[in-house]
N, C-alpha and C positions, 0 to 999 in steps of 0.2 A: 584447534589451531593455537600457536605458543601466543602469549604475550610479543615476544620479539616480531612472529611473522605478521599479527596484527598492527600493532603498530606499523611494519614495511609498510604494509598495504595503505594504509590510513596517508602516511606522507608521501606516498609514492604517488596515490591518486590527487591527492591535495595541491601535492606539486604541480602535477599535471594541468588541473584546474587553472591555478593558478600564471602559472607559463602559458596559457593560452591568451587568457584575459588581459596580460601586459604584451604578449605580444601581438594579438590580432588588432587588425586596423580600428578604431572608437567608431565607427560608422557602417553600414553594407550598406549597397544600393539594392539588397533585396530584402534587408528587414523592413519591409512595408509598415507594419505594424507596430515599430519602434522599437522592439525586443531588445535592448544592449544587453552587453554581456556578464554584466553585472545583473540584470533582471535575471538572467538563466540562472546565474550561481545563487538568485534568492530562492526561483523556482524551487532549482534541485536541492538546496536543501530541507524547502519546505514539504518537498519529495517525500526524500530519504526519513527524515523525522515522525513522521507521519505515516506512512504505509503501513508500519508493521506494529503499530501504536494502535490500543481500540478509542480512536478521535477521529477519524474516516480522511486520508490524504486527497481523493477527490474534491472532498468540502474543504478541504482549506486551500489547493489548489485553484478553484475555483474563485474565490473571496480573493486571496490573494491574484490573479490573476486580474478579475475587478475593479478592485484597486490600486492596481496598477496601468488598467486601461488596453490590456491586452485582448483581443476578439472580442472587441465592445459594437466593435462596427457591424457583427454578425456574418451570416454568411460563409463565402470561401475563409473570411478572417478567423471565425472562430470556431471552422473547422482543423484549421492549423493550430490555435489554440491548444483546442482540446487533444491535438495527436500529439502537441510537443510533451503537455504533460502525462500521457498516456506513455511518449513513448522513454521518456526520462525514468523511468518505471524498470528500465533494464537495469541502470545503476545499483537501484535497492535489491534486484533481484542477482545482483553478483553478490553482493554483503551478506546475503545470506547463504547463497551458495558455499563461499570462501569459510563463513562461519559453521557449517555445518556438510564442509566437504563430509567428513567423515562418513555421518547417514548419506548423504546423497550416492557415494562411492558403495555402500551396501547398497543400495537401491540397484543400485547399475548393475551390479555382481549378481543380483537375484535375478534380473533381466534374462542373462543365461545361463542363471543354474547352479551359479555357485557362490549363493549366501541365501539359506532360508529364509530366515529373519528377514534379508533385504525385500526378497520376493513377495513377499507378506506385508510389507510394509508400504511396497510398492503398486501394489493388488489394494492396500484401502484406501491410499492418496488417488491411482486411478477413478475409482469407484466415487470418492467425495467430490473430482473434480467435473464429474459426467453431467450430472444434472445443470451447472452452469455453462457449461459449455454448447447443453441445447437449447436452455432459455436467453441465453447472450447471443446466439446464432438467429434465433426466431424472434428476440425482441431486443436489439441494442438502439438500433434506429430511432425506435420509438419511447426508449428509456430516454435518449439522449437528446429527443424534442420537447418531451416534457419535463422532463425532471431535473434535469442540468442546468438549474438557476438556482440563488439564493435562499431563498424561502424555502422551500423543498430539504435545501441543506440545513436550513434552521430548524424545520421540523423534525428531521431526521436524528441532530444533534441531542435536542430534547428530549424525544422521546429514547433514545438511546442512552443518553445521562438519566435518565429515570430508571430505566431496565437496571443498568447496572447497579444504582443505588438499591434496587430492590431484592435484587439477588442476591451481594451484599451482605444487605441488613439479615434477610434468610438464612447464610450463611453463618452469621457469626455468631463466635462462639462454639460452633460444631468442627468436627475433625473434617479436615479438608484431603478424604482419601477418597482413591478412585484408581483405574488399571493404569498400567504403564501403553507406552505404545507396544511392546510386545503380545501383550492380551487382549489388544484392539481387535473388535470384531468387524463385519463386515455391514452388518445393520449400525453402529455408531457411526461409522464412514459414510454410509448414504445417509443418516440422518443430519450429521454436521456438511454433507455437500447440498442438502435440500435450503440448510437454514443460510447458506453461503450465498445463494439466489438471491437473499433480503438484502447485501448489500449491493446488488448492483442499483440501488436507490441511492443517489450522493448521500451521504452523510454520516450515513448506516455505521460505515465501515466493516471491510469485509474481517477485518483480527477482531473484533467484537465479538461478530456474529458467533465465528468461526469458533472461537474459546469458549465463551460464555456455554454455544451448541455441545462443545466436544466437552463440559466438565455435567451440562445435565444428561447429556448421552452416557458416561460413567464412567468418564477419563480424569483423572488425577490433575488439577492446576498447571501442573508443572507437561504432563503428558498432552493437554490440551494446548497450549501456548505453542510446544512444539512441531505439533502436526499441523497446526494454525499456519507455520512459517514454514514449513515444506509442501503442504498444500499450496503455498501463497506462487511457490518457486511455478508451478505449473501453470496455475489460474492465472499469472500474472504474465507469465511469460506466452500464453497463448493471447491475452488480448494486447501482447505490445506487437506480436508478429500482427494481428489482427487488424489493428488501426495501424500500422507501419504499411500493411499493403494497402488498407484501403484509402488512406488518407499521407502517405508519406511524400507524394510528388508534392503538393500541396503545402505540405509542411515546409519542405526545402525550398520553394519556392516563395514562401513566408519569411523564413529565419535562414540563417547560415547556418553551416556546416559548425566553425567554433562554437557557436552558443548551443547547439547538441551536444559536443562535446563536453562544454561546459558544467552542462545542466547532468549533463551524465554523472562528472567527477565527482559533484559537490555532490548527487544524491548516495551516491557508494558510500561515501566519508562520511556524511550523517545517517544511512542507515545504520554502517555497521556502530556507531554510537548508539543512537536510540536502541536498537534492538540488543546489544549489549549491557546497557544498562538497566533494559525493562526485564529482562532475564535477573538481572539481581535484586531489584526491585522486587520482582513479586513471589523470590525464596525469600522473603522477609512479609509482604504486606501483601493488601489483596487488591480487586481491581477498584474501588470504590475513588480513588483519587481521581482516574479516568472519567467518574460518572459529574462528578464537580468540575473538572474541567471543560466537558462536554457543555451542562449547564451554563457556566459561564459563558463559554463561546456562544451560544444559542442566543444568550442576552447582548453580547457586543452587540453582534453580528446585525441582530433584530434593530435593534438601537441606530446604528450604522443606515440599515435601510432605512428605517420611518422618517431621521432627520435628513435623508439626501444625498448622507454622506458615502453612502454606498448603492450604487445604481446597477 
C-alpha cells in the first residue's frame, strides 16, 4: 500500500471517529454502564495498539476497562463488556487487511487456482488457525470464567516478558536466519497454531506466542511477525463473528450504536500505526524491548491491585 493511500486511510477513518463523537448526543439512555464516547475512542485505541504488538490487547483491555469502571458490576454488564472489546477487534483487523491487501489478494487467488504461492500460503494459515478454533469452541466459556481477571493478566504478562528476555538473550549475537513464508511447511504451521492455543489465556498475547513459535519452528523474524498478522486476520475475525452472535444483542443493549462505531475508527487508526511501526522496528532490533515492557506492566498492574487502586 503507497504512503499517500495510507495516509487516506488513516484520516479518513480518524475523521470519521471523530465526527461522530462531536456529533452524537453526550449521553444514551441505553449506556447503562456509563460507556461515553470518549471511553470507546480510549478503548479502540487501546485495541488497535495492542493487538498486533507482543504485550496481549486483552490484558490491557481488561485493566483499562477496570479502570475505568466498565462491567464491574458483572453479570449481563460485563458480558457486554467483554464483546464490546472483543468486538472492536474488527478495526485492527481491517488495518491489517488494507496493509497487506497484497498477500491477502494472493491468498484469495489461490482459493481458485490461480496463484500457487497464494494457495500454499493459504493451506498453512488454514492449518495454524485449526487447532484454536476447536479449543476456543470446547473451551471459551470456561477461559473466560476464570481467567478474565487481573491477576491472571499479571501473571501472564510476566511470565511472557521473561520468555521474551530469554530468548533474546539466546539469540544474541547469532545470525537471525530462518525460511521465508514461501518455504513454510506444513508442520511449522500446525506447530505455531498449537502454541497460538497459549494465548487465549489474557495476557499471553496471541503476536507473542505466534512469532516467537514461528522463528523456533524455523521462520525468519521478519517471515514470523508476518504470518503472525495474517494468521491474526482469520483467528481474530472468527472470534469477533463469534462473540458478536453470541453476545452482540447484549452488547447493543449496553452501549450504542456510535460508541461501536467509535471504538471501531480509533482501533483501525492505531492499528495501522502500531503495526506499522513494529514492522520497522524490528528490521532494525529484536523483540526484547517488548519483554521489558511486559515486565513493567506486570509491576504497575500488581501494585495497582495490592494498593486498592485497581479492583
Amino acid at each position: 500500500m503507497s504512503r499517500r493511500a495510507w495516509l487516506l486511510l488513516v484520516v479518513l477513518a480518524l475523521g470519521i471517529g471523530v465526527l461522530v463523537v462531536a456529533l452524537a448526543p453526550s449521553t444514551d439512555a441505553r449506556d447503562a454502564e456509563g460507556m461515553s464516547l470518549w471511553q470507546a475512542a480510549v478503548l479502540g485505541t487501546v485495541e488497535g495498539l495492542t493487538e498486533y504488538l507482543p504485550v496481549s490487547s486483552t490484558g490491557h483491555l481488561l485493566v483499562t476497562q477496570r479502570l475505568m469502571g466498565i462491567g464491574r458490576a458483572g453479570g449481563e454488564a460485563k458480558a457486554a463488556a467483554d464483546a464490546f472489546a472483543i468486538c472492536i477487534q474488527l478495526g485492527a483487523i481491517l488495518a491489517v487487511l488494507a496493509l497487506y491487501f497484497g498477500r491477502v489478494r494472493s491468498m484469495v487467488l489461490g482459493l481458485v487456482g490461480r496463484d500457487a504461492a497464494g494457495s500454499r500460503l493459504l493451506r498453512n494459515v488454514l492449518v495454524a488457525f485449526l487447532p484454536a478454533a476447536v479449543i476456543g469452541l470446547l473451551f471459551s466459556d470456561a477461559i473466560k470464567e476464570h481467567l478474565f481477571g487481573p491477576w491472571p493478566v499479571v501473571l501472564a504478562w510476566a511470565v511472557g516478558g521473561a520468555a521474551i528476555l530469554v530468548v533474546s538473550w539466546r539469540r544474541e549475537g547469532r545470525e537471525m536466519a530462518g525460511l521465508d513464508l514461501a518455504h513454510m511447511t506444513l508442520r511449522m504451521a500446525f506447530v505455531i497454531g498449537v502454541v497460538q492455543c497459549v494465548a487465549m489465556w489474557p495476557g499471553v498475547s496471541r503476536s507473542l506466542v505466534t512469532i516467537v513459535g514461528g522463528v523456533l519452528a524455523g521462520l525468519s523474524l521478519a517471515a514470523a511477525v508476518e504470518f503472525s498478522f495474517l494468521l491474526g486476520l482469520l483467528t481474530l475475525s472468527a472470534a469477533t463473528l463469534h462473540d458478536g452472535m453470541r453476545h452482540g444483542s447484549t452488547m447493543m443493549d449496553a452501549y450504542s450504536p456510535p460508541a461501536l462505531v467509535v471504538g471501531l475508527c480509533f482501533a483501525f487508526v492505531s492499528a495501522l500505526l502500531a503495526v506499522h511501526w513494529m514492522v520497522a522496528y524490528l528490521q532494525r532490533h529484536g523483540l526484547a524491548i517488548f519483554g521489558w515492557y511486559r515486565l513493567a506492566m506486570a509491576v504497575v498492574v500488581a501494585t495497582l491491585l495490592l494498593t486498592g487502586v485497581l479492583v
